[in-house]
Phi, psi and omega in degrees: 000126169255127216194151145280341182248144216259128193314148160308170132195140195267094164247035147209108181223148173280007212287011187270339161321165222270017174273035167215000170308338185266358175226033195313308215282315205273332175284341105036276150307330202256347189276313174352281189286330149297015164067051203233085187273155169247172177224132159261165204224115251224176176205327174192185188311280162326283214274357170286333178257355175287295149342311227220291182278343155315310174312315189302303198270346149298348209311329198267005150218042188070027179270112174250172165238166166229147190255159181170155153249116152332169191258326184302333192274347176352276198261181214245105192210182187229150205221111165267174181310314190272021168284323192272351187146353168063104154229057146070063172053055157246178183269020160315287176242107198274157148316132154223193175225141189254129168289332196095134162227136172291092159347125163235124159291341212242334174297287192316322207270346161283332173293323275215314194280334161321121212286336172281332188305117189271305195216155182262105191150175048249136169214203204138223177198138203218094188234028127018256177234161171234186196262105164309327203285342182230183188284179172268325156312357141269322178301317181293333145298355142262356157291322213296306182316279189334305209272305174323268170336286179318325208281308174328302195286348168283273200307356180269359177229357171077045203206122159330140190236165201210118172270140170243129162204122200235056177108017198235351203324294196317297166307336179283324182299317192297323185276325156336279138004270176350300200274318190089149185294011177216055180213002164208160166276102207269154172213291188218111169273106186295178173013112170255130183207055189260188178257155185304001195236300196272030146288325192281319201273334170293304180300333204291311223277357186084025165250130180269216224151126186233131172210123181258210192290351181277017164261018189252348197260129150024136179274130185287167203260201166050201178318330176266023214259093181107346184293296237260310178298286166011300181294326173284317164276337160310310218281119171319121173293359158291346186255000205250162172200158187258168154233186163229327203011069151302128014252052168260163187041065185289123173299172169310152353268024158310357207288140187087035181195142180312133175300178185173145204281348153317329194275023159296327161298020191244302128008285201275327167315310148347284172301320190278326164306290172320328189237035185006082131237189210281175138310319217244354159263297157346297191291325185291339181269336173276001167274311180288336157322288191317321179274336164269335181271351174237346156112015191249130172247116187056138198263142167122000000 
């Protein structure tokens, strides 16, 4: 992809998954023509090599990738549709059961070593929901095992790591902390929903923060009511990017139907509201994020 004007970019999308098999090509096509670069986004051993040869046959429209195993893919857990994204009873995003998986370090660091390969993930911690059948303390102990080794394998390859963290910030911050600045690479806490303090603790370690279609939606009501912009003005803008983590959480006005990386200017419009600047500053500084937190001089 060539522009004079500086690309969208979608830096967590989902599109090798099987909610775009039957049209994969034409959502592509359709981010394509919207000037829309991507980070495809790996979850576990399939779809992290899927991934990684999608970027390959994309390159000439900026498509990169990231490898990784999710915390969700750990344990052995049943995943329903709204958990996954609520799409309001349409067939985008069916329920699955994650088999459990063993971090293969020697698997991941050859997907990792690929030149479309950007950052290693989404990986973490995720305590969301757990598997009742077993304890919870081992499950949380093999994400733990897992998000360690990745955080390792971003210095054995020199590639920025994107964090998924879901109801875990005190522990995801503390194994951070733990490791220290020459025990992990820092990059992306992706769909961010932490609080303005564990924002703050994130920024001091050198991590930028991907926000997606839930900054487009209705300011939630009660105790929570104005906190997730609050965070989004808090977050320096040198540190922000936009995302989709298509298909799930489509922004407005899309909301409850599968997501995609076309719906990114609906993001960054957003975004550009919340840190008052134009649209079209906003997409440029999240494109020089971008291009510094994955190490590409220039994405396309």
């Amino acid at each position: 992809m060539q522009s004079s004007t500086p690309h969208f970019i979608d830096a967590h999308t989902h599109v090798q998954f099987a909610a775009y098999d039957a049209d994969r090509e034409e959502v592509i096509a359709r981010a394509t023509a919207g000037g829309v670069s991507m980070v495809v986004i790996g979850t576990q051993r399939d779809t992290s090599a899927r991934a990684v040869a999608l970027a390959e046959a994309h390159a000439a429209e900026g498509m990169y990738a990231a490898i990784g195993l999710h915390p969700i893919h750990t344990s052995r857990s049943f995943h329903d549709a709204d958990e996954l994204g609520g799409m309001a009873g349409g067939d985008a995003v069916k329920p699955f059961v994650s088999r459990g998986e063993v971090f293969d370090y020697e698997y991941y660091k050859a997907l990792a070593e690929n030149p479309r390969t950007v950052a290693i993930g989404e990986c973490g911690l995720d305590y969301f929901r757990f598997n009742e059948d077993e304890p919870r303390d081992g499950q949380i102990a093999r994400q733990k095992d897992a998000f360690a080794a990745q955080m390792r394998l971003t210095k054995d390859v020199a590639k920025p790591l994107m964090i998924h963290c879901r109801e875990a910030f005190a522990d995801t911050i503390a194994m951070l902390r733990a490791a220290g600045p020459d025990g992990f690479t820092p990059g992306i806490v992706h769909f961010f929903t932490g609080t303005v303090d564990d924002a703050r603790a994130l920024l001091d370690m050198g991590f930028s923060f991907t926000f997606g279609g839930a900054v487009t939606f209705p300011p939630r009501k009660g105790a929570g009511a104005g906190t997730y912009d609050e965070v989004v003005k808090f977050i320096p803008i040198d540190r922000i990017m936009s995302e989709t983590d298509a298909p799930y959480v489509a922004p407005a006005p899309f909301r409850g139907t599968r997501n995609e990386p076309s719906y990114i200017p609906h993001i960054v419009a957003k975004l550009a509201e919340l840190k008052g600047v134009s649209p079209e500053e906003m997409k440029a500084r999240i494109l020089a994020n971008a291009e510094r937190v994955f190490g590409i001089e220039g994405f396309g």
